[in-house]
N, C-alpha and C positions, 0 to 999 in steps of 0.2 A: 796942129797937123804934123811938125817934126816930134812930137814927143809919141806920135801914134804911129808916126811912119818906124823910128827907134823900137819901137817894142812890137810891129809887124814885123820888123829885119831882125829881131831876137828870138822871134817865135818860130819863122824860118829854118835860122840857123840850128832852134832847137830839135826841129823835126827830125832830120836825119839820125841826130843819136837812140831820139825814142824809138824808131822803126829799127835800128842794128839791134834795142834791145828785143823787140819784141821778136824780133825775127833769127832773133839767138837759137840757135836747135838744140833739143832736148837729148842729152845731161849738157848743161853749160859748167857745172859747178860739180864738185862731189855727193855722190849719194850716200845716204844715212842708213844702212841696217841698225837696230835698235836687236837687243838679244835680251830675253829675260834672267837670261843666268851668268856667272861670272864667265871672266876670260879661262879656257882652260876645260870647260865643260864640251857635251858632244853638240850642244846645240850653237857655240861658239867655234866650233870648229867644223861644222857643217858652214856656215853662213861664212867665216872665212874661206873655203876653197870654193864655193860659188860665185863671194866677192870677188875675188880675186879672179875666174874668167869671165867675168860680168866686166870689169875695170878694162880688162884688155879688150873687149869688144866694143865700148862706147868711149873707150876714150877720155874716161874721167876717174878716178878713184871713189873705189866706196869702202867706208869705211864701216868697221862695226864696234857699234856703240853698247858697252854692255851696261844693262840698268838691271842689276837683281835684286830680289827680294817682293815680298807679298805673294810668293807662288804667280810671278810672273805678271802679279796687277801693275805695281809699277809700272814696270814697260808698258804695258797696254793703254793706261791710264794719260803716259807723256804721248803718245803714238797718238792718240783718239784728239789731243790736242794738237797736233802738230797740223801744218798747211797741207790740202791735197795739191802738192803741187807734181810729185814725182821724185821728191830729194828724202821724203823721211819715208822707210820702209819698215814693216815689223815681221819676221819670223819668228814666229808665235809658234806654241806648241800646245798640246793638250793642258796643260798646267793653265795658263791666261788664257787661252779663248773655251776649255771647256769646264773645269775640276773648279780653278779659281770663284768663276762664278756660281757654277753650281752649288756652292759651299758658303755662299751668302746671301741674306734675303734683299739686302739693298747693292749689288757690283757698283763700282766705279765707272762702270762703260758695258754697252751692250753687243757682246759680240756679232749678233746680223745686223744690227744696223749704223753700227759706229765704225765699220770696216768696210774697206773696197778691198773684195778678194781677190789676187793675182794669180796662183798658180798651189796646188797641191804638192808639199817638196817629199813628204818620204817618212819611213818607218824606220823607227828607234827600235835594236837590240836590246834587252836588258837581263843581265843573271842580275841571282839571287847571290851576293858575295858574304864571306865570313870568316873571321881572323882564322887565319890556318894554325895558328898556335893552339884553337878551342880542340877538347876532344871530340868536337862532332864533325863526322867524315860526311854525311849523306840527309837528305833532306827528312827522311823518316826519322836517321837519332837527332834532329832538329823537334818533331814534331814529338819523337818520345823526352827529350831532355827539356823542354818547356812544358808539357804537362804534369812534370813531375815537379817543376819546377817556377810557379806562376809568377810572371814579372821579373824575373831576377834576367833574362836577357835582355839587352839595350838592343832596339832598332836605329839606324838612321835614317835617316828622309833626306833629299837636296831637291825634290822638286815635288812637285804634287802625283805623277805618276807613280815614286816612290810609296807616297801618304797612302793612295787607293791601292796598291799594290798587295802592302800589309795590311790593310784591313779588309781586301778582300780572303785575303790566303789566311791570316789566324781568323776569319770567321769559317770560312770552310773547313779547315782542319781542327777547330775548336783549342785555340792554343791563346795565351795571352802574355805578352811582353810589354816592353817598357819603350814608349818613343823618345826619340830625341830629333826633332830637328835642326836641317841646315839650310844653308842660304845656296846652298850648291854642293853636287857631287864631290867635286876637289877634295874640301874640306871635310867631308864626312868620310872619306877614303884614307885620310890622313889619321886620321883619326879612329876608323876602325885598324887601320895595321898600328896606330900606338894605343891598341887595347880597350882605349875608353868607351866604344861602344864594340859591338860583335856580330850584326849582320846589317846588309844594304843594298835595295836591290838600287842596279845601277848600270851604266854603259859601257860598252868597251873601252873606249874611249880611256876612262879612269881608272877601271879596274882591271882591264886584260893582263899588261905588262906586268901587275902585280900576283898573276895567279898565277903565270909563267915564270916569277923569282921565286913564287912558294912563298910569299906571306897572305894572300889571299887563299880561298878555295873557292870555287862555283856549286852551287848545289839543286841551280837548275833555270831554265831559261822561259822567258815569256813567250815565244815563239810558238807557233802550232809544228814545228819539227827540227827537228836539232840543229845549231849554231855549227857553219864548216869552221869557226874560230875554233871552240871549242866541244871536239864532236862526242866526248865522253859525257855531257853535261845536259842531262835528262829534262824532257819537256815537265810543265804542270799537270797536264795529264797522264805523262806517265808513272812522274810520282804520286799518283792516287788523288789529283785534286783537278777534276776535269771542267771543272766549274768555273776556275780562274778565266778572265775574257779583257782584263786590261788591256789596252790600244795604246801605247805609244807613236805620236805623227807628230808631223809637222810642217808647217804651210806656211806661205808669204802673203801678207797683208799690205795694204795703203790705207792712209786715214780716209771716213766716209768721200763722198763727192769728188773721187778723182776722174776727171776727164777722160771718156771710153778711151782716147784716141792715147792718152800716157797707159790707164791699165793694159789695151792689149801691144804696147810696145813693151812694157815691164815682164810683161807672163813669156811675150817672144822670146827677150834678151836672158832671163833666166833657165826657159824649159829648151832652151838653145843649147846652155851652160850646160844643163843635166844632160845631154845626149852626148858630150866630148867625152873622147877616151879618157884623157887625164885625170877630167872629175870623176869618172867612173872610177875609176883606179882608186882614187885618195878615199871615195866614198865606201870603195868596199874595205878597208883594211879599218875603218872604223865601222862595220859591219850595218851601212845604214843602205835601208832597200830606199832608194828614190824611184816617184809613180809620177808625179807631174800630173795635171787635170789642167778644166777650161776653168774660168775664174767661176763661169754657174756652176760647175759640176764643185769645185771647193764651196762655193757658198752653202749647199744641198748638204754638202759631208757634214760642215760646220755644225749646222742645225742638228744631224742626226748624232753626233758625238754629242756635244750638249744633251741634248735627249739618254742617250746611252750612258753618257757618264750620271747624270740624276738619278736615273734608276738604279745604277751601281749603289751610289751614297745613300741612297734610300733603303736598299736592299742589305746591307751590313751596318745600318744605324746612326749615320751621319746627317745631322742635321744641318740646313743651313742654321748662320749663326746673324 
């Protein structure tokens, strides 16, 4: 009887701590942005000035975690593991939730059903950048100087938006170069101003400040109307190829079965962030439209970019592999 009484007066005393845990409010601990591209890219730098008024508003730090490489599988891949608890979050972009998988007959993870969608975050800028040292001034001596010239230009890549980018535009323009990819814009920036490759499309983010020193040039923007960055700097359609239809976006994910009641306190605290003047602010000078959605209305989008980006890669000759 005292050895049962002892361990009834231990179980007791136990109680209390378990209910402080349980009853902990949500963030107790810091949150996890996961980013598919290095530190330094626009997708790392979107998710940093969102963390950062997310942190101020709950009270916790959130940190972002950058996992690059596999066009974004990676990331996706740890994310799809991770607990739906509310602490591991993915800002995902067309590269891992749409191009990545399109671009394999077996993915790693299934974008509808391995993700709890939170909120639609916004549209990525992108020019077409090229060593300002080359002698081509304009997107046309681009398209006459590779036809005369087959292969002998180096593209870069740092994300998959990049990949579909160029092989939508030399299929419509009928032009043929040489790839190189990277694990990230940064690096392939670095790399077209030291020569070794010669064009990239890519974000302000990385290449603005370089076209405004004049080692870069712009030769033309993914937009459907001209960049107020850069207002000289002609659409795809104006330059003769009205065909181009790449979507750069970007959206925040939770791993599958997260708790309605965390999803729509995550979609709050962040489509909150995106309506502050500040975020606005920091978000325009990196020239990125934020839209925001219901976590349905991103789930819907999801699906129809997947879809969208398939028919691309099908449509200019990329097979899944």
């Amino acid at each position: 009887m005292k050895r049962l009484f002892l361990c009834a007066a231990a179980l007791l005393l136990a109680l209390p701590a378990a209910f402080d845990v349980r009853a902990q409010p949500y963030p107790a601990k810091p949150i996890r942005i996961v980013v598919p591209f290095p530190a330094g890219s626009a997708t790392d730098t979107v998710a940093r000035i969102l963390g950062q008024s997310v942190s101020a508003s709950v009270g916790q730090p959130v940190v972002v975690d950058n996992k690059a490489g596999a066009d974004g599988a990676i990331a996706g891949a740890e994310v799809v593991k991770s607990a739906p608890d509310g602490y591991t979050l993915f800002l995902a972009t067309n590269s891992p939730m749409a191009v990545a998988v399109a671009m394999k007959k077996q993915p790693a993870y299934d974008p509808l059903a391995d993700f709890t969608p939170i909120t639609d975050v916004g549209r990525y800028t992108f020019f077409l950048y090229i060593n300002a040292a080359t002698p081509i001034r304009t997107f046309k001596d681009l398209v006459a100087y590779a036809k005369a010239n087959p292969g002998k230009l180096n593209y870069a890549t740092g994300n998959t938006t990049g990949i579909v980018s160029f092989a939508q535009m030399n299929a419509l323009a009928g032009i043929e170069m040489t790839h190189v990819p990277y694990k990230g814009e940064p690096q392939a920036v670095t790399d077209i101003i030291g020569g070794r490759v010669q064009l990239l499309w890519a974000t302000p983010t990385t290449g603005l400040s370089h076209v405004k020193d004049g080692k870069l040039r712009a030769l033309a923007t993914n937009l459907k109307a001209r960049s107020s960055l850069l207002p000289d700097v002609p659409t795809m359609a104006e330059v003769g190829i009205p065909g181009y239809s790449v979507v750069s976006w970007a959206a925040l994910y939770a791993p599958a079965k997260l708790p309605r009641g965390l999803q729509m306190r995550l979609h709050k605290e962040f489509t909150d962030a995106m309506k502050r003047p500040d975020v606005i602010a920091q978000m325009d000078k990196q020239a990125f439209l934020m839209t925001g959605s219901t976590p349905e209305e991103l789930g819907a989008f999801t699906r129809a970019q997947l879809e969208a980006y398939r028919s691309i890669l099908k449509s200019v000759g990329i097979q899944p592999e």
